[in-house]
Each structure stands twice: as C-alpha cells, then as structure tokens.
N, C-alpha and C positions, 0 to 999 in steps of 0.2 A: 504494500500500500504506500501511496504517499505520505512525506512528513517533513513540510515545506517544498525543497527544492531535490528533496531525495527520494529514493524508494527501498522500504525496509519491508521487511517481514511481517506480517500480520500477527498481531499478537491474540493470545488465547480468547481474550474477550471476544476482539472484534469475530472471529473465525467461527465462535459462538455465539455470534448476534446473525452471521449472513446462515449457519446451519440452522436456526430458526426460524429463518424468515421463511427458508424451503420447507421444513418439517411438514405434515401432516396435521389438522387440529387433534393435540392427546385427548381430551374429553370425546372426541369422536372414536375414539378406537376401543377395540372390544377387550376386557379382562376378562383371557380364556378360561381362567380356572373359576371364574365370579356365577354363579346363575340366579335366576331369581328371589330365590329362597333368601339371599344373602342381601334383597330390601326390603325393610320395613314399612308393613303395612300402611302402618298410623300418616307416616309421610308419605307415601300414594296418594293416600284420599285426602291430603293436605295440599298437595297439586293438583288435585282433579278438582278440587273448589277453587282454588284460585283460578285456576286454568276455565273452568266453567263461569268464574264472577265474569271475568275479563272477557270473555267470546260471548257470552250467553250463548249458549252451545247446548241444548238440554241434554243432546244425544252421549254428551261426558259422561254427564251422568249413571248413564245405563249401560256402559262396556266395562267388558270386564280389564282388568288391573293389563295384561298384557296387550291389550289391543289398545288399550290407553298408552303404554312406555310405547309400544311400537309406530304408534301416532303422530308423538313427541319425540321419537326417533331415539328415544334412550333403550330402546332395543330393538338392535337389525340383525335379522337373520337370525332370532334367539339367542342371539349373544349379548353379553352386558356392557355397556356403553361404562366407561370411567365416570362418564357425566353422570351417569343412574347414579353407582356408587357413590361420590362426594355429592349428590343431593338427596339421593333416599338411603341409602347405604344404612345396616344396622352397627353399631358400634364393634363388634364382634368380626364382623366383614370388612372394615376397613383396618381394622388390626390386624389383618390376612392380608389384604391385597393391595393399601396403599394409607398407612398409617398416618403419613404427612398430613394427609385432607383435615387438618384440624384447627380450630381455631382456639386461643387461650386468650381470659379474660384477667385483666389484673388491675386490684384497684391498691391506691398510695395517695394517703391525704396530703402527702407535701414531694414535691418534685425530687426534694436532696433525699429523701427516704428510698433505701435500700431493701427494708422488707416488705413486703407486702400485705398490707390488711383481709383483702379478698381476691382470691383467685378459684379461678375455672374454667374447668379443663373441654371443649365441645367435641369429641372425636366421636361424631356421627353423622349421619344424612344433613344437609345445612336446614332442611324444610322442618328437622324435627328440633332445632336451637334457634333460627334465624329470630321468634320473637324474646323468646327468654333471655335471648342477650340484647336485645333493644331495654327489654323490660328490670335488667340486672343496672343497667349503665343509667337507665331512667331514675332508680332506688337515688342516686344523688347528682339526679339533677337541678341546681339553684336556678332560684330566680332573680332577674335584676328586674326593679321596680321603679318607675320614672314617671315624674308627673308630663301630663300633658293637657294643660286648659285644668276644667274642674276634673280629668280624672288622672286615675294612677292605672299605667299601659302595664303590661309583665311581661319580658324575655328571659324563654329558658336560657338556659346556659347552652344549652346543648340541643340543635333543631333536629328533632326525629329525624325527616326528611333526609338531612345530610348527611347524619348520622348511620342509618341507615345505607343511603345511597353509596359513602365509604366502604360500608362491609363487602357490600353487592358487587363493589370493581375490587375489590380484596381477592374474593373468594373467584371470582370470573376471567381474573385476567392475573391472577398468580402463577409461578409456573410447579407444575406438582413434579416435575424432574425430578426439582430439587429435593432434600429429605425438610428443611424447616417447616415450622407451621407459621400462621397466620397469628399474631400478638397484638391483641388489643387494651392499652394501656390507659386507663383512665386517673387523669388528677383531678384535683378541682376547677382548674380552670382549661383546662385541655384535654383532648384526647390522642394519640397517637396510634399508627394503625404499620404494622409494619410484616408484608405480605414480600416472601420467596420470589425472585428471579429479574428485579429492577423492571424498567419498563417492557412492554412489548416491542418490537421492531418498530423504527419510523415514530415513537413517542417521545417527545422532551417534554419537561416544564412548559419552556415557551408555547409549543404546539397543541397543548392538551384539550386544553379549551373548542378547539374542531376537529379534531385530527383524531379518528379513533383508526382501533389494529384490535381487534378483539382474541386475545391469544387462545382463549377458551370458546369457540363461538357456539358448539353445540350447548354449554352452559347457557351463555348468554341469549339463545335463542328462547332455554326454558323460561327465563327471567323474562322476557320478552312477551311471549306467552301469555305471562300472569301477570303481566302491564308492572312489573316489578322496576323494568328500568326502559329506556329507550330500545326499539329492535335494531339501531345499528349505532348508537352514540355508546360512551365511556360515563355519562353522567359526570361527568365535573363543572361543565358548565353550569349545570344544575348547582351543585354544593358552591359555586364561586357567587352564582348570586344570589340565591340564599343568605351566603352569609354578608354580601356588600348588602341586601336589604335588610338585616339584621344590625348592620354597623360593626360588624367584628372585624378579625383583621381575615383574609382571604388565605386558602386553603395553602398550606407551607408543602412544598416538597423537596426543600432545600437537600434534607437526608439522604437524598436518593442516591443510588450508584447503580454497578451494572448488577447488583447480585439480592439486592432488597429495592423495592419500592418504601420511602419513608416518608406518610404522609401524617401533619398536626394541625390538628384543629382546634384554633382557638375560641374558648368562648365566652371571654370578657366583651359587653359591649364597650365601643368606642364612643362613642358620640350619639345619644339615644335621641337626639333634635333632629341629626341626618336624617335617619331614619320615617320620624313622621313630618320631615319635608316633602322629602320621595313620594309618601302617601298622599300630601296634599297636594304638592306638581301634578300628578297622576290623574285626582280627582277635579279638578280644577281645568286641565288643558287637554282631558280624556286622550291623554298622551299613554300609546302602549311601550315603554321601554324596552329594549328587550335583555339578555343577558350580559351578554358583553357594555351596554349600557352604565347598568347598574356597576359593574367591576370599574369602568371607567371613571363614574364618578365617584364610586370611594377612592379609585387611587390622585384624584385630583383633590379630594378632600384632605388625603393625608399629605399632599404636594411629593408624591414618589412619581418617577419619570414613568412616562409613557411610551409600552412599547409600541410599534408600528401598530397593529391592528385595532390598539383604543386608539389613537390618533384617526384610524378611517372611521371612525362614530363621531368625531367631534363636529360636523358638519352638522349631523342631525342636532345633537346635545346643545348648539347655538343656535339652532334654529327655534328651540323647543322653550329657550329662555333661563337654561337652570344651569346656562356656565358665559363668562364672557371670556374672550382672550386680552391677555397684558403683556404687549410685546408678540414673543415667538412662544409664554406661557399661556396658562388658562387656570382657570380662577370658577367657583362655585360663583353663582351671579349674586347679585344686590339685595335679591328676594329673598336668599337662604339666609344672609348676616342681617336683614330686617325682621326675617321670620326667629332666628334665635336671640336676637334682641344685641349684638353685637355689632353695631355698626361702625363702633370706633376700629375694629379689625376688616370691615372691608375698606375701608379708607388706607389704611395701612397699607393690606394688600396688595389696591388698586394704584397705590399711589395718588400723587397730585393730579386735581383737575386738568384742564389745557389753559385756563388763563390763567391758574398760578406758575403753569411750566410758561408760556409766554413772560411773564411778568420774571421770572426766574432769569431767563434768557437773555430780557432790555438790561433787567438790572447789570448782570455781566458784560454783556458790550458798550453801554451807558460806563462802566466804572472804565472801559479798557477804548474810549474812543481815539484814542491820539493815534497807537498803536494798531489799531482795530483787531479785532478778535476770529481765530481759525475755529475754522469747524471743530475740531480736534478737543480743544477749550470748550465750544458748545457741547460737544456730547459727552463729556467730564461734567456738566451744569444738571444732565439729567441721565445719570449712569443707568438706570433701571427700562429707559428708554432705547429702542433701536436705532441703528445711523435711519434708517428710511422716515421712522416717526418722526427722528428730530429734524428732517430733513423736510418733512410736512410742516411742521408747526414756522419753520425759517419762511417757508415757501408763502405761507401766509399771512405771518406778520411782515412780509415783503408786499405784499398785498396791499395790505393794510398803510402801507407807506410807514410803519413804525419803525423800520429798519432799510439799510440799504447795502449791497455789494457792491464791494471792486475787486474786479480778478477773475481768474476762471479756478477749476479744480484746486487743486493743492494750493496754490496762491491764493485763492481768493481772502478777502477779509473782510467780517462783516462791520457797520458804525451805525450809530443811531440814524431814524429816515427824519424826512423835513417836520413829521411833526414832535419831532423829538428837538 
C-alpha cells in the first residue's frame, strides 16, 4: 500500500479490513452442528409479535415456529442461521456454538470506581434480555428538572430511544469472529457501550451519520422487520439528534480503533433553554428540521467547528431565522439570546453594530489625517471583521463622502471626506 511517496506492505489491520469487506455476511451462514431445539421458545413468539405489531401480518400468527425462522430467513434449508442463534439462541446453545454472543451489564456510581456495584451477565437469544436491560439501566435513570414559563419540563438522563438504539448497532454490527462480548457500562452520568471488531468496512466517525455497511445484515434485516431500527440505516443519526434535541453533548466515538467500537453517551443536559427554543422555532415557523439540522445547531451553540456536511445545512438554518453569520462564522440568531433573556451575550457575540464600526473607522483616520491611514490599520480597527466587510463598510462611508482615497491597492490611503 501507499505511505506518502512510498509503497510498503500492508499491514495486518489493513489486510483484515479489505478480507472483510469480501467475506460473506457471518449471521447468514449456517451452524452445522446448531438445530432447532437449540432456540428458545419464549423468544420465537417474542419475534413473531413484534414481527406481526410491525407488518400487521395476521397470517404470523398462525404458522408454525419453522415456517416462521424460514420466512425470516433465520433458517434455510433446515439449517441454523448464527442470526437464529444470537437472537433466539437458549443460553445452553450459545455456550456450545458461539459463547461470544453476549452482552455484560455493569453498573459504578463514580467513574474512578474500580469495582463494580451491579453486574450482569446476558449470554442468551438478545429477544429474550433486549428489555430487561433497557429496564436494568432504567433502575437509575435521573432526572434533570428545568423550569420553563409557569412549568417545570423533566429530562431523563438517559433517552430510551438512544439508548436502546446503541444496543441494537452493538449487537448488529459487532463482529462475532472475535471471542469479546458486548460491555455495557453504566455511570451516572454516562453510558459506555463497547462492542468487538471496531467499525465495519467504509465507516468512520466522520461518515457515520449517512454512510451505513451493515456487517451483520441478516440481523439487521430481523430488526428491520420488527420496525426495531431503520431497514438499511446504522441509526446514529437517530441517537445524534436525539440527543442535540435533548441539549446533551452528541454521541463520542473518540474510543474507537480497528479492534472495538467505543461508543459514550452522555447525559448531563447542557443548556435546557436550547432545547425549548428548538421547540418553539419549530412551533412557530412549522419548520421540519431535520437530523443533521439539529447536530448542526448544537455544534454552533457550543461554537465547535463545523465539519463540511453541517456547513451544507446552513443555507437552510439562515433561511429559517434560528442562526445569523459573523464574518466566515455563525452564531445562534437574536431570537435565541432574547428568548433566554441574555442579550448582553448576543451583542458580545455579534459584535458592534455598522455605525459604531463606521464611527470606529473616522475616529482612526480623523486621528491619522496628515499621514493618512492603510487599509492594513483599518482592518486592525475591526479584527473580528473580514478584509471584504471592512472593505464594505470603507466603500460606503466613501459614499457617504465621510471619507476619501488617494492611491490605488497597497498604496492607497484613506483621510477624512469634505464633510469631515
């Protein structure tokens, strides 16, 4: 492979990222030694309601358990799909055939704490833990409590939704190769979820947001099915806005490498006035935002740089009234620091008006008339300003006959005009 200007040898990672991309999906393929008997009932008829809420399908109902997996393609040709396994699988059968498929729960009231309070172990079908561990991780989940007008709003800590939707690309897009299980780490104010085999092929950080590779797809299909997740997305999108419409800070994968996926979610709110601005913009301007939206303006709310793809939403975002630009920046608009009663902070922000920057400008060329004064000096009078803005504002009080030039480019110098 290349490495700059050179060509070196592939290294084991890489060699095991391009052998994945070819493989076959493992959830699709059969465990010959696996048969029926080795899934558990209880989770059949747990996917065949879900599977039936989601289709209204009544005929689910009435087939028997193998023409159902055979339906759902978790079993072809009487054989047992892996997917059966790590979704209906009895605890007994996956201690035989693929012990990995497990997920561990652990809870630690403070992050420095090294032991652990509550742990549990899920090494069975996921349809038979999937809510017991919603409902384990629910046991403490706090509320923040914020007034808003005469009432008091409540956010969990921790939104079901993406909470859940975390487990669901855990469990579906891990890779079961490896021998690790699936670690879900619960603090107080965070979760951590950290799932065997780093990303699929063709995912980063950056990409995640559109760019699905589903490594597990006959999984993902059953999820799919039971309206559990999107039938070709990753859901992150999903948990990213979720939590900017929550005001939290947005889904970390910093952790990540080629051999774990390490995703933290955090769930301190931030800014709980963001939050029912969003609502009120929305209700007000019957504005639909959409995903990347919402990410967009938390990351402008916390002033973190924006990578290319929110920068192509800011068109709409100004159109819509709920961001202005300052400069080559952008700024939350006028409505949000009036709506949280902060106006001395959008002024700040925003900087000076234009006729204080005008008035800025005379004064400095008024003090430097003899010499007369370079543009250079003017845009040192208004550093927060672009050369092209300050290049407006000269262009006008040129207008204005308040100022005049002699020179051209780099020479020129500005001096007070005749009504000066």
């Amino acid at each position: 492979m290349r490495s700059h200007d050179a060509l070196v040898p592939m290294t084991p990672e890489k060699l095991q990222q391009i052998f994945a991309e070819a493989e076959p999906d493992f959830s699709a393929q059969i465990c010959k030694e696996a048969t029926i008997g080795n899934l558990d009932q209880h989770a059949i008829e747990t996917f065949r309601k879900r599977w039936h809420r989601r289709s209204g399908n009544d005929e689910l109902l009435n087939i028997s358990s193998e023409r159902l997996l055979e339906d759902a393609e978790l079993l072809v040709d009487g054989g047992v799909t892996y997917a059966a396994l790590i979704l209906l699988g009895t605890r007994k059968a996956l201690g035989i055939h693929l012990a990995q498929a497990e997920a561990i729960f652990e809870y630690r009231s403070k992050e420095t704490s090294l032991p652990f309070q509550q742990r549990k172990e899920y090494r069975k079908g996921f349809f038979l833990y999937y809510d017991d561990l919603w409902n384990t991780i629910n046991l403490r989940n706090d509320e923040y409590q914020y007034q808003d007008g005469l009432f008091m709003l409540t956010v969990l800590s921790f939104n079901e939704l993406v909470i859940r939707e975390a487990i669901l690309n855990a469990v579906s897009h891990r890779d079961y190769r490896h021998a690790g299980s699936v670690f879900i780490k619960q603090y107080p104010t965070k979760i951590e979820l950290v799932s065997p085999g780093g990303f699929p092929p063709g995912i980063t950080p950056e990409n995640i947001l559109w760019k699905q590779h589903p490594r597990n797809r006959r999984i993902a299909e059953v999820f799919a099915r039971c309206g559990m997740v999107e039938r070709s997305g990753q859901g992150a999108n999903r948990m990213f806005e979720l939590c900017a419409r929550e005001s939290k800070q947005p889904p970390d994968y910093s952790g990540t490498d080629d051999y774990e996926v390490f995703l933290t979610l955090y769930g301190k709110v931030q800014d709980p006035r963001f939050l029912t601005f969003l609502e009120k913009i929305g209700r007000e301007r019957q504005v639909s935002f959409e995903a990347t939206d919402f990410i967009t303006l938390d990351l402008i709310n916390r002033e973190e740089k924006l990578p290319q793809w929110a920068r192509d939403r800011i068109p709409v975002l100004l159109k819509s009234g709920v961001v202005e630009r300052i400069g080559r920046k952008y700024m939350l608009s006028r409505k949000y620091y009036e709506f949280v009663d902060r106006k001395g902070v959008y002024t700040r922000k925003r900087g000076l008006d234009r006729e204080t920057n005008k008035q800025l400008l005379l004064k400095h060329i008024k003090d430097n008339k003899n010499q007369g004064s370079q543009f250079r000096d003017l845009k040192e009078v208004l550093p927060s300003l672009s050369r092209d803005q300050v290049k407006k504002i000269l262009a006008e009080m040129k207008r204005e006959k308040n100022i005049c030039v002699v020179g051209k480019t780099s020479a020129a110098r500005w001096y007070p005009g005749t009504g000066n």
